[in-house]
ChimeraX commands (.cxc) that place a marker at each C-alpha (Angstrom):
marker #1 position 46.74,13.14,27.20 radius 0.5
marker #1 position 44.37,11.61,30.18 radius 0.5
marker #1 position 42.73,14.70,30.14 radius 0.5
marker #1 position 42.03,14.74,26.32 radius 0.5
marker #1 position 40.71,11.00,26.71 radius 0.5
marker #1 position 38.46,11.56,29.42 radius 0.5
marker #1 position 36.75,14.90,28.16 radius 0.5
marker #1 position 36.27,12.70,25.21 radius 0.5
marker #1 position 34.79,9.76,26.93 radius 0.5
marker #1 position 32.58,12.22,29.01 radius 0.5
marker #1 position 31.73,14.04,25.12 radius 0.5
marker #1 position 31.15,10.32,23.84 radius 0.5
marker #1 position 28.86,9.39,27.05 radius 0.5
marker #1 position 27.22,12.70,26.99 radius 0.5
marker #1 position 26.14,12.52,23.24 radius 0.5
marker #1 position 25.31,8.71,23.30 radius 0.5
marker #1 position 23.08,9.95,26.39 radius 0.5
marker #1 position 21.10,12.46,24.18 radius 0.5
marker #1 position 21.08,10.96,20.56 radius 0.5
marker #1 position 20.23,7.34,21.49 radius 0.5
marker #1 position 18.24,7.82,24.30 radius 0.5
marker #1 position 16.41,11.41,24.98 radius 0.5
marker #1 position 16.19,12.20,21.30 radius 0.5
marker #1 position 14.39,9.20,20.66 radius 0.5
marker #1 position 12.21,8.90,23.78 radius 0.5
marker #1 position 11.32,12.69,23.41 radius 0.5
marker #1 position 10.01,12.35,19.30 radius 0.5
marker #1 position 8.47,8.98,19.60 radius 0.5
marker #1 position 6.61,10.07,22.67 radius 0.5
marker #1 position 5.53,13.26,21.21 radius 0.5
marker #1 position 4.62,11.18,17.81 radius 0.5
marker #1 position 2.42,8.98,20.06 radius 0.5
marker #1 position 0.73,11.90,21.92 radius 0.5
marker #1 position -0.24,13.74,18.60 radius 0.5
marker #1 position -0.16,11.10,16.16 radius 0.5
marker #1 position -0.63,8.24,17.85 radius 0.5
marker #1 position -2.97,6.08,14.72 radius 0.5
marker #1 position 0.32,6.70,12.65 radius 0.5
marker #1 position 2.77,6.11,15.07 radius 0.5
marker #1 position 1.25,2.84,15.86 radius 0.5
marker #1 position 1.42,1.95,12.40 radius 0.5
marker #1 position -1.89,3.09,10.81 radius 0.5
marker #1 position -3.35,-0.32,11.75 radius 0.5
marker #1 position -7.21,-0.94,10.49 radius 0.5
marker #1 position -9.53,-2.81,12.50 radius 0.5
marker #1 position -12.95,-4.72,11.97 radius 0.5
marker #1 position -15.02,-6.19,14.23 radius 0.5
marker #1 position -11.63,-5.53,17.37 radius 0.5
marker #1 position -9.65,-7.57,14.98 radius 0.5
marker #1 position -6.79,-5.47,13.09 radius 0.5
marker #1 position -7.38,-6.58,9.60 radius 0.5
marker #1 position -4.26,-4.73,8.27 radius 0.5
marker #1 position -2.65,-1.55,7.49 radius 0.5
marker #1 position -3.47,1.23,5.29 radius 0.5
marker #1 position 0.36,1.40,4.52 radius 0.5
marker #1 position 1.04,-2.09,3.23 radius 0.5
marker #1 position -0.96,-3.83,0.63 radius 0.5
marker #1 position -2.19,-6.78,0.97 radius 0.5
marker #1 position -2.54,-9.65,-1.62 radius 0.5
marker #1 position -6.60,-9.87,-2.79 radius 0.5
marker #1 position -7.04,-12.93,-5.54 radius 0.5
marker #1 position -10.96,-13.50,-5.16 radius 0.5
marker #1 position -12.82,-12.05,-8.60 radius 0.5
marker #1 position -15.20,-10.02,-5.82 radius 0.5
marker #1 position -12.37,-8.22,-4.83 radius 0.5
marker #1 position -10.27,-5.10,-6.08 radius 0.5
marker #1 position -6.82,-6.08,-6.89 radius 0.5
marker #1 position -3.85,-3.98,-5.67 radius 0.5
marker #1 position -0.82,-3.60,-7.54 radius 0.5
marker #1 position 1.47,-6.61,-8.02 radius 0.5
marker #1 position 3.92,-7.29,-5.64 radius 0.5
marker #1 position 7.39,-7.79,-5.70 radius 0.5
marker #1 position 8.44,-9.55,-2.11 radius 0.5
marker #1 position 9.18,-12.31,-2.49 radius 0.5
marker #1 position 8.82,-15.12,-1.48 radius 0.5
marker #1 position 5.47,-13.90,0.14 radius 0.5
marker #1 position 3.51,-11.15,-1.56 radius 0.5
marker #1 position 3.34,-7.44,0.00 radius 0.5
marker #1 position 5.99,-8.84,2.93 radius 0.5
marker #1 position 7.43,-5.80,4.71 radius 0.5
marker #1 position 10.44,-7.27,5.72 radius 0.5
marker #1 position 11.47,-8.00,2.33 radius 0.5
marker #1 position 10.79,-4.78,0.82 radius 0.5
marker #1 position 12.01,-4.55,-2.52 radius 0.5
marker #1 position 11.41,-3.63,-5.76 radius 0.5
marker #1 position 12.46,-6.37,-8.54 radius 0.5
marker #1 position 14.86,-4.04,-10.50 radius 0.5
marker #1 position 13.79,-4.96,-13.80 radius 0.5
marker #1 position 14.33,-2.05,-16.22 radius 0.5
marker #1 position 11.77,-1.03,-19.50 radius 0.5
marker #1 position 14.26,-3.13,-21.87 radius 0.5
marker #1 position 14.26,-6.49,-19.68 radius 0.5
marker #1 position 12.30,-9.45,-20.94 radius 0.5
marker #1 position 11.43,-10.81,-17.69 radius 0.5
marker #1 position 9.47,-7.54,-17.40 radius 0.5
marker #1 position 7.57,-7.89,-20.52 radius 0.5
marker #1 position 7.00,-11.41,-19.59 radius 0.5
marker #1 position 5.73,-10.74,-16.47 radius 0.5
marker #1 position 3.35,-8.45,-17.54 radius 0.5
marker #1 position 1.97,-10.20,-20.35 radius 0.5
marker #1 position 0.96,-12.78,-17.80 radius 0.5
marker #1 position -0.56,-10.19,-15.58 radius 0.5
marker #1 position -2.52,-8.70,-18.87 radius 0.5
marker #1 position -3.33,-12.21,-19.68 radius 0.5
marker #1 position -4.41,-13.05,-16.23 radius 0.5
marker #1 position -6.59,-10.05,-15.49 radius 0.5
marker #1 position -8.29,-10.33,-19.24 radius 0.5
marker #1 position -9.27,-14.19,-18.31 radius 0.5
marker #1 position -11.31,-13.48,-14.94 radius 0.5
marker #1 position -13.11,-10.62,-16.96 radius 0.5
marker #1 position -13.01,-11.20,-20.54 radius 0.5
marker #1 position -15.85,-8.56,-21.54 radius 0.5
marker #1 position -13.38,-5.92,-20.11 radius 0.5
marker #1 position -12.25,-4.71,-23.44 radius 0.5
marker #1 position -10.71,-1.38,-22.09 radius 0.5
marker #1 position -6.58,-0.80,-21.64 radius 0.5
marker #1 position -4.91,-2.34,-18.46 radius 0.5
marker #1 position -3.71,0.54,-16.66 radius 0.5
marker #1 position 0.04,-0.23,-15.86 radius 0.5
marker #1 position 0.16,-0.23,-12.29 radius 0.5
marker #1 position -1.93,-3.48,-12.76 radius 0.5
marker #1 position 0.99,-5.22,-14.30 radius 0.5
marker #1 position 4.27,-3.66,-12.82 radius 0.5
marker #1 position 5.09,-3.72,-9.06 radius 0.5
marker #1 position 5.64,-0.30,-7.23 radius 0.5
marker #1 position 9.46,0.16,-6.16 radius 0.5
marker #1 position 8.60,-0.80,-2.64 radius 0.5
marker #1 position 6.52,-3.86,-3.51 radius 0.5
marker #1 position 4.15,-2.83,-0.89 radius 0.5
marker #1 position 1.96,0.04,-2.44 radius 0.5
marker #1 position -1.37,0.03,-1.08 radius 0.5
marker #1 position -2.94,2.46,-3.18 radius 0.5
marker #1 position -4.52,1.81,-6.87 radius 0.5
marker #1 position -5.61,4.87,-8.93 radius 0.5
marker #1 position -9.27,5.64,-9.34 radius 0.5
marker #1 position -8.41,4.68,-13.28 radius 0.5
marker #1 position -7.01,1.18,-12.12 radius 0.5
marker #1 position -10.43,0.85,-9.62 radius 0.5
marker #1 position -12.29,1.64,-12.55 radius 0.5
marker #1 position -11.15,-0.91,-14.81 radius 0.5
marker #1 position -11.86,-4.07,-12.12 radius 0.5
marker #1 position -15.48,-2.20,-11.15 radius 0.5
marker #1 position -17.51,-3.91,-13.57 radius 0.5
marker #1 position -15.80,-7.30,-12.26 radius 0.5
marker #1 position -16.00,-6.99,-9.02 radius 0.5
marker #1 position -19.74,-5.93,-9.12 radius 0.5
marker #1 position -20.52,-8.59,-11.31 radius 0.5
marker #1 position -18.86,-10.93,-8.94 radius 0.5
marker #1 position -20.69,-9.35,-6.11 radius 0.5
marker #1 position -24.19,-9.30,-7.69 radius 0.5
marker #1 position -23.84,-5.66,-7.36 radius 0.5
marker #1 position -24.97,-2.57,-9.37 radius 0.5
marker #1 position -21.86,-1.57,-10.78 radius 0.5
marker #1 position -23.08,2.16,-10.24 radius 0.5
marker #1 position -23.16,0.84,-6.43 radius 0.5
marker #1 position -19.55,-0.35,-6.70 radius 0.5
marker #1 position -18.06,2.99,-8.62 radius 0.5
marker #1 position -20.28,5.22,-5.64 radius 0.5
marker #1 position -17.82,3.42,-3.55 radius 0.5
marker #1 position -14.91,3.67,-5.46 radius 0.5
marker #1 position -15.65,7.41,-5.70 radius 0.5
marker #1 position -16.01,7.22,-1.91 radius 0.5
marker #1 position -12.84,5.44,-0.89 radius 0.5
marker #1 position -10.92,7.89,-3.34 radius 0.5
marker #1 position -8.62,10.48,-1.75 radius 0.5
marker #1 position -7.50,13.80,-3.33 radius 0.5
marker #1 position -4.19,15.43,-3.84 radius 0.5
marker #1 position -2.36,15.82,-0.76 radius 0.5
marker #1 position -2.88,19.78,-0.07 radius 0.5
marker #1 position -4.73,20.17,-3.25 radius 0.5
marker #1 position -1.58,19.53,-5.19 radius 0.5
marker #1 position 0.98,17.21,-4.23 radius 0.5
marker #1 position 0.77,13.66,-5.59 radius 0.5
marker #1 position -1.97,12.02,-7.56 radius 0.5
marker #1 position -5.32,10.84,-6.35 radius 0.5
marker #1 position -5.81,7.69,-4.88 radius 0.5
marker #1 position -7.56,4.54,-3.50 radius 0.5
marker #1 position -6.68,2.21,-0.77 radius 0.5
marker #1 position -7.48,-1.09,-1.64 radius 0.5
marker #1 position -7.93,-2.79,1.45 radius 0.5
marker #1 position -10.13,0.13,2.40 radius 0.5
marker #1 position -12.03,0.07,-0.62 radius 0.5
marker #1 position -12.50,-3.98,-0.22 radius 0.5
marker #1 position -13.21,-3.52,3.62 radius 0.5
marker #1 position -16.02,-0.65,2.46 radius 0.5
marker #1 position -17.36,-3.45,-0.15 radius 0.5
marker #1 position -17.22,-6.30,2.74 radius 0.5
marker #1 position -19.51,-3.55,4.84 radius 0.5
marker #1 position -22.28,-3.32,2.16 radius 0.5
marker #1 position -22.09,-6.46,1.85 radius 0.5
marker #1 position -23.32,-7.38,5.60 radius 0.5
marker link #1:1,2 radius 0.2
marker link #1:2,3 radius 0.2
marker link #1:3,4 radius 0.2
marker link #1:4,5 radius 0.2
marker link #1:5,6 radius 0.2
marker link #1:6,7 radius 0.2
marker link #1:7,8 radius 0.2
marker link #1:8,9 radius 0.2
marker link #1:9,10 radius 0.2
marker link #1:10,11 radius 0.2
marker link #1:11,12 radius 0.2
marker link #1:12,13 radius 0.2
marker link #1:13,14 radius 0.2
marker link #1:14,15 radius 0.2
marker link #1:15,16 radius 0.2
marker link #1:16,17 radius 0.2
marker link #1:17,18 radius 0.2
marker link #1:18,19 radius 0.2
marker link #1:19,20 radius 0.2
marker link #1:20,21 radius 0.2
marker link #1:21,22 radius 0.2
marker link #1:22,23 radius 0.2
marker link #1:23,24 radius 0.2
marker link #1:24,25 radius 0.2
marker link #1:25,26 radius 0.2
marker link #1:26,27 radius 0.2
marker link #1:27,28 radius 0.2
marker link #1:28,29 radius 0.2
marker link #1:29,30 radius 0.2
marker link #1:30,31 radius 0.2
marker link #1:31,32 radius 0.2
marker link #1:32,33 radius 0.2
marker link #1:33,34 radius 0.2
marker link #1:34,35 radius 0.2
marker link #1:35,36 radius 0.2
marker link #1:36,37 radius 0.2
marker link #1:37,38 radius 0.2
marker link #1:38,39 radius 0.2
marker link #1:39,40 radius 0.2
marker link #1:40,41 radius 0.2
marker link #1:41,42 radius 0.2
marker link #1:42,43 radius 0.2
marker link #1:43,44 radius 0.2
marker link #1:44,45 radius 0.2
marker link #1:45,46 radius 0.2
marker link #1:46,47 radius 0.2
marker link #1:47,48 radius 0.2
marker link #1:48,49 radius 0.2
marker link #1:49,50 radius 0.2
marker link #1:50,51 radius 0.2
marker link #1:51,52 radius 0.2
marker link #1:52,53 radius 0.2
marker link #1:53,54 radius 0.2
marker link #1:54,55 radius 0.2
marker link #1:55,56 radius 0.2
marker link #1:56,57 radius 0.2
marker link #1:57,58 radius 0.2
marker link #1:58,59 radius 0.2
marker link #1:59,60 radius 0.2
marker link #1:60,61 radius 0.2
marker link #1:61,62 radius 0.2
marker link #1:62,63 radius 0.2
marker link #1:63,64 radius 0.2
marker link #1:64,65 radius 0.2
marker link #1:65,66 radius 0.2
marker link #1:66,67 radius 0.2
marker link #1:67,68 radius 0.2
marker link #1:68,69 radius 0.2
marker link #1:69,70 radius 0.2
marker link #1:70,71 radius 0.2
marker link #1:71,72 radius 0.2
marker link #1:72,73 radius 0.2
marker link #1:73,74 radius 0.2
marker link #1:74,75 radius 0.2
marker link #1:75,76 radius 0.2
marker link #1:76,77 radius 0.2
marker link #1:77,78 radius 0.2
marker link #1:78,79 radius 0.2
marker link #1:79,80 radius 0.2
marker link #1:80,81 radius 0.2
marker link #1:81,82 radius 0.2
marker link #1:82,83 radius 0.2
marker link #1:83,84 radius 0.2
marker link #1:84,85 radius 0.2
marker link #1:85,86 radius 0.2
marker link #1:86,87 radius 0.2
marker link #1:87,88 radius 0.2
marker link #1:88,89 radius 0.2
marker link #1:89,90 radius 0.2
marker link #1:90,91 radius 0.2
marker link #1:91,92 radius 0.2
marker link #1:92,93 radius 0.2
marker link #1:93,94 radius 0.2
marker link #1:94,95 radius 0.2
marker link #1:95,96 radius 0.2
marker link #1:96,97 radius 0.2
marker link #1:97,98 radius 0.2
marker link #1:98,99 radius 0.2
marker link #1:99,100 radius 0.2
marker link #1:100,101 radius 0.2
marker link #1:101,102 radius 0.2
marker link #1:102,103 radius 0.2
marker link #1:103,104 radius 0.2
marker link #1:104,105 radius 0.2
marker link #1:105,106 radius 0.2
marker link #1:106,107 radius 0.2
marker link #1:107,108 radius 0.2
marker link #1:108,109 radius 0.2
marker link #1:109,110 radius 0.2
marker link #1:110,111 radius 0.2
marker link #1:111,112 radius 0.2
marker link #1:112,113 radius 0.2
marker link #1:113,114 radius 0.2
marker link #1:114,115 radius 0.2
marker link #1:115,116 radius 0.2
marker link #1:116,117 radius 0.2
marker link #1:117,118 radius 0.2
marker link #1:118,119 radius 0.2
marker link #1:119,120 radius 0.2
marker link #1:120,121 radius 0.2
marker link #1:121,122 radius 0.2
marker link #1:122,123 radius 0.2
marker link #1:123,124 radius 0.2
marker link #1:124,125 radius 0.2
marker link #1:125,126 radius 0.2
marker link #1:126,127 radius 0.2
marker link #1:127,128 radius 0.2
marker link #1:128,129 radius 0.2
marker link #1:129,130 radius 0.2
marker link #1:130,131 radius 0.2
marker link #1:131,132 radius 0.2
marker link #1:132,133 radius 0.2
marker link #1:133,134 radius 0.2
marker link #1:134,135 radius 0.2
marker link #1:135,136 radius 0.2
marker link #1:136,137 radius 0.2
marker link #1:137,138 radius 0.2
marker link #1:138,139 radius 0.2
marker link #1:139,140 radius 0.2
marker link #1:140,141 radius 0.2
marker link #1:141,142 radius 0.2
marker link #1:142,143 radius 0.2
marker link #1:143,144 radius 0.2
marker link #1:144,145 radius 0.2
marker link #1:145,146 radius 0.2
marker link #1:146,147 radius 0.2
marker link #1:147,148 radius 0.2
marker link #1:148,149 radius 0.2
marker link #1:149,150 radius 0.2
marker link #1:150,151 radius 0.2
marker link #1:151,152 radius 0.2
marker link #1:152,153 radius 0.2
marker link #1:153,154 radius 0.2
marker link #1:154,155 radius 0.2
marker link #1:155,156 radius 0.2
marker link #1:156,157 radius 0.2
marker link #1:157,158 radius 0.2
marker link #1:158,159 radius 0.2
marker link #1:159,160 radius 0.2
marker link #1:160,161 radius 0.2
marker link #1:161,162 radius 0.2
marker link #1:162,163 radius 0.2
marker link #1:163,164 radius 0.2
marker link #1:164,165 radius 0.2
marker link #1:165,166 radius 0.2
marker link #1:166,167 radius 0.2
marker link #1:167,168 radius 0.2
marker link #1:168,169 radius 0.2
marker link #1:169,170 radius 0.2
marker link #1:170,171 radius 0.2
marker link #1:171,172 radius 0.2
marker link #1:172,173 radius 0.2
marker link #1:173,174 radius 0.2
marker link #1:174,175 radius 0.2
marker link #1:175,176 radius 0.2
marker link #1:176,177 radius 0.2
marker link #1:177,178 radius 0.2
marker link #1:178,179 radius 0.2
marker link #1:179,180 radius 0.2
marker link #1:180,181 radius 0.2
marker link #1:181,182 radius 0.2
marker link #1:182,183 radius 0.2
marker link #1:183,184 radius 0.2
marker link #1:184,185 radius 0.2
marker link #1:185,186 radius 0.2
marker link #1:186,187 radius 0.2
marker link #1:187,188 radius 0.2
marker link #1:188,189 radius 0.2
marker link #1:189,190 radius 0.2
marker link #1:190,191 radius 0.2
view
């Protein structure tokens, strides 16, 4: 029975040893080494300040600036440590309600935007962090954004085009745009 026990405790010790602590050491220092932007969290910087992260999204309000997709943290917008998504299903009012005041909202900074909300506009993404907006939802705030900018809107979509990535291997996923790298690229033009 002692003997049982201790090749146990030595089997416990031995793979406590290797799964907590080599393991670990071994693939985060090897993610550091060859990916070391992601493994440090995929920060962006401007001007030696980190400004944010191309992985969480960050809350714009200003008419000037593109608009990610709603967030559901709460109580602080696109707050990673409350990731979430609100759990509100196609047939719950609250949803409806919400988005009507998102629709409303968006229609009264630009009410010569006569064109369909896209829906990511008005719903949150299951994380409540998405960063990313699709070129169709960038499209629909160019016009106010440029206008709010004193910008030629053909200026604004160049960018838009510009900040938009592909399919991931030319087939997975949808395309895309980073809004804080989008709104960082429209800060830039702006200097």
């Amino acid at each position: 029975m002692v003997t049982l026990l201790r090749n146990a405790l030595v089997l416990l010790l031995l793979l406590t040893a290797v799964t907590g602590v080599a393991y670990p050491v071994v693939v985060g220092g090897l993610g550091h080494l060859m990916f070391a932007h992601e493994a440090g969290g995929s920060l962006i910087e401007r001007d030696g300040k980190v400004v944010g992260s191309s992985l969480i999204g960050q809350s714009f309000t200003a008419p000037g600036y593109f608009w990610g997709r709603p967030s559901a943290t709460t109580p602080d917008p696109y707050n990673a440590g409350a990731s979430t998504g609100s759990n509100q299903g196609p047939t719950n009012p609250a949803l409806a309600d919400a988005a009507k005041q998102r629709i409303a909202a968006l229609r009264a900074v630009d009410p010569t935007n006569t064109a369909p909300v896209p829906v990511e506009l008005v719903t949150a993404s299951a994380s409540g962090l998405d960063p990313e907006i699709s070129p169709a939802a960038a499209e629909y705030q160019a016009n106010r954004v440029a206008k709010a900018r004193h910008m030629d809107p053909a200026k604004v979509r160049e960018l838009v085009a510009a900040n938009t990535k592909g399919r991931q291997l030319g087939l997975l996923g949808e395309p895309r745009v980073n809004v804080l790298q989008l709104n960082l690229a429209l800060d830039q033009v702006a200097r």
